[in-house]
C-alpha positions as CSV (number, residue, x, y, z in Angstrom):
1,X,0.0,0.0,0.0
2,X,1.6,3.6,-0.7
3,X,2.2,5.9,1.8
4,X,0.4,9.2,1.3
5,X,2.0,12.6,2.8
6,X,-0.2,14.8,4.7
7,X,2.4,17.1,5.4
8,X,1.5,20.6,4.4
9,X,2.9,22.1,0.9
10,X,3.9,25.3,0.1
11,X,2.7,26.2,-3.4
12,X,4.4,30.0,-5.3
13,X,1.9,31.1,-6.9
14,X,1.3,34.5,-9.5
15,X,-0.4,36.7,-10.5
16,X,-2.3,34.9,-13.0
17,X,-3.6,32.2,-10.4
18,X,-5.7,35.3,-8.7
19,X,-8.5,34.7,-7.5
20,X,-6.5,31.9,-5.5
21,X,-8.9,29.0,-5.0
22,X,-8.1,25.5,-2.6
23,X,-8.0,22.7,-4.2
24,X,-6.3,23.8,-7.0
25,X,-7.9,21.9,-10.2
26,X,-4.6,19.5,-10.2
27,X,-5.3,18.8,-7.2
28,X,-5.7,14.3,-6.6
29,X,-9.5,13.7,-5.6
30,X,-8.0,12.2,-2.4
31,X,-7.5,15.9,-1.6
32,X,-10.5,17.2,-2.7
33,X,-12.2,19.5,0.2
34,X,-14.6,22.2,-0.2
35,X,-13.2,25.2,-2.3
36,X,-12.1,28.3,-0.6
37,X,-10.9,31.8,-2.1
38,X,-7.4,32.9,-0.2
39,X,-6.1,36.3,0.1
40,X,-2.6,36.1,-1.2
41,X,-2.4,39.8,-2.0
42,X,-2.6,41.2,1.5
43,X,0.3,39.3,3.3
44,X,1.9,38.0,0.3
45,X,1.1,34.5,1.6
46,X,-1.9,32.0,3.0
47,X,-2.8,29.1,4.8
48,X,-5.9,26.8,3.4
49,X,-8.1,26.0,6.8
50,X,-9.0,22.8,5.9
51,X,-5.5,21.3,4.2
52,X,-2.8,23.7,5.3
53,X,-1.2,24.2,2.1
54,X,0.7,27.4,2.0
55,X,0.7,29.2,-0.9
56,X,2.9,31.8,-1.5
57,X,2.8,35.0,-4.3
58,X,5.8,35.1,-6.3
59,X,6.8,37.6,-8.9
60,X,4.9,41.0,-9.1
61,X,1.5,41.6,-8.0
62,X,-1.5,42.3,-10.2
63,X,-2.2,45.5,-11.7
64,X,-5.3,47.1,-11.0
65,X,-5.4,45.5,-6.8
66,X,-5.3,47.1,-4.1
């Protein structure tokens, strides 16, 4: 049987992946929860509350946000 890793990820994410939804589509159905919208833009970071993935915003910020 494979081992599966429930240790949280940290994901970089864009510009381009605004709004910022959990699950991402890739994501496997194993880890399929309900979808949530995470503020990347304010802290430059986020925490999903029901996986813990961390995502991260890497390169420059949208234009036209706050």
């Amino acid at each position: 049987m494979a081992e599966v890793d429930n240790a949280p990820r940290s994901i970089p994410v864009t510009a381009a992946d605004i709004p910022l939804a959990c699950p991402r589509p890739d994501a496997p159905l194993w880890a399929r929860h309900p979808r949530v919208y995470l503020d990347v833009l304010s802290e430059g970071e986020a925490n999903c509350p029901y996986c813990g993935t961390h995502y991260v915003l890497t390169g420059e910020r949208p234009k036209g946000h706050h």
